[in-house]
C-alpha positions, 0 to 999 in steps of 0.5 A: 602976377603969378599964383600961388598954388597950395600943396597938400603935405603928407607924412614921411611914411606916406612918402616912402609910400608913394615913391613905392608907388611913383617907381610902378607909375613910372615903369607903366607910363614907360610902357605906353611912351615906348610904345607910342613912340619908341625907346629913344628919348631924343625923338619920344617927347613923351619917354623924355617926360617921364624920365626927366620926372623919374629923375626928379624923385631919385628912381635909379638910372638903371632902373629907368634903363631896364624897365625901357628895355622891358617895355620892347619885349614882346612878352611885357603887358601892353598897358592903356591908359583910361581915365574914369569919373565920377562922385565922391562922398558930398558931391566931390567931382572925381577923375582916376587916370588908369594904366591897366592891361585889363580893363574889366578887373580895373574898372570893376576895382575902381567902381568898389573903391568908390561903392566903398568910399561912399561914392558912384562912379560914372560914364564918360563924360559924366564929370570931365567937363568939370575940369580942364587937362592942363599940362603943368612944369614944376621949375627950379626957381634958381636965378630966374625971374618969374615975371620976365620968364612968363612973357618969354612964354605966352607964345607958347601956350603959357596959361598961368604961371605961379609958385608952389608951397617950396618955393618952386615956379610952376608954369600951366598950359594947354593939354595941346600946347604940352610939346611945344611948352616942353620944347620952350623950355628945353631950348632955354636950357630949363629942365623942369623938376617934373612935367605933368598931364594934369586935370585942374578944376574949374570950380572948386566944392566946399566941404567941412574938415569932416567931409573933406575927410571921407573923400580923402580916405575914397581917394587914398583908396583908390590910390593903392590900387595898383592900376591907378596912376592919379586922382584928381578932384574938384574939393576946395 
């Protein structure tokens, strides 16, 4: 039986913000799919991901077009991913995944944006252990059936399938069985809504409304960095 997974709503300003801030995401993780495999989307599973997400939140075609041009110019940044860890305020587990093309300012970001939230940042591998890097496929449920689509799946890494607050089906699996779930699903003629890299918690942390409150206001503030591309935590 398939899960339900909570979705954490936001206002309408916060939206118009964080399609500001998916459309700089999008044009960073262009960058790195670029030069990881290449401007063709038809050999680079990865640039495919990101543009079909870009499509899922109305980046314009021809935005997507110029920042793939952009990233196989010599002169462009060269963007690396990092991921950093550490606590939040009240014990809450923090992972930030970064896009940065120097890490010296953005490590020295990110640790005041937790000195300031009440939190510390950590080494590597002081919190990852407490999460597991699944890739997660949002789907249109649109005339298909969820039970019979997650046994069409299990020989491809399914995990855990379920559905959103929306109403649309979400399928989890393995960090590595991320290409051949993409594969899967494109074969089948399904394309997702959006195609994540995702870190879900092991264990969830309780907290007040009161607490969970000064974490959200560290990660919000982690969030406008412009290096930052996602916050996770482990905060029930």
């Amino acid at each position: 039986m398939g899960r339900i997974f909570e979705v954490r709503k936001s206002s309408m300003f916060a939206r118009y913000d964080r399609m500001a801030k998916q459309f700089s995401r999008v044009g960073k993780e262009i960058a790195i799919a670029v030069k990881k495999g290449g401007p063709d989307p038809d050999t680079n599973p990865s640039l495919r991901r990101v543009m079909q997400n870009a499509k899922g939140f109305n980046m314009p075609k021809d935005r997507i077009e110029a920042a793939i041009k952009n990233a196989m110019g010599k002169d462009t940044s060269s963007y690396d991913e990092v991921l950093y860890e550490g606590y939040g305020p009240h014990g809450v587990a923090v992972l930030v995944v970064t896009a940065t093309d120097n890490t010296t300012r953005t490590v020295a970001n990110v640790r005041s944006h937790f000195n300031k939230g009440g939190g510390t940042l950590g080494n590597s591998g002081s919190v990852v252990f407490l999460f597991k890097h699944l890739g997660v496929f949002k789907i249109k449920a649109d005339g298909l059936d969820m039970d019979e689509l997650e046994l069409e799946l299990i020989d491809f890494g399914l995990e855990e399938v379920g559905e959103d607050s929306e109403g649309n089906i979400v399928v989890r699996c393995g960090f590595t069985d991320f290409g051949n779930m993409q594969k899967a699903l494109e074969d089948k003629g399904i394309t997702p809504l959006s195609s994540e890299l995702e870190w879900i918690p092991l264990n969830t942390v309780e907290v007040t409304q009161e607490q969970s409150e000064d974490v959200f206001k560290m990660i919000e503030r982690l969030e406008t960095d412009d290096d930052v591309q996602l916050v996770f935590h482990n905060m029930a």
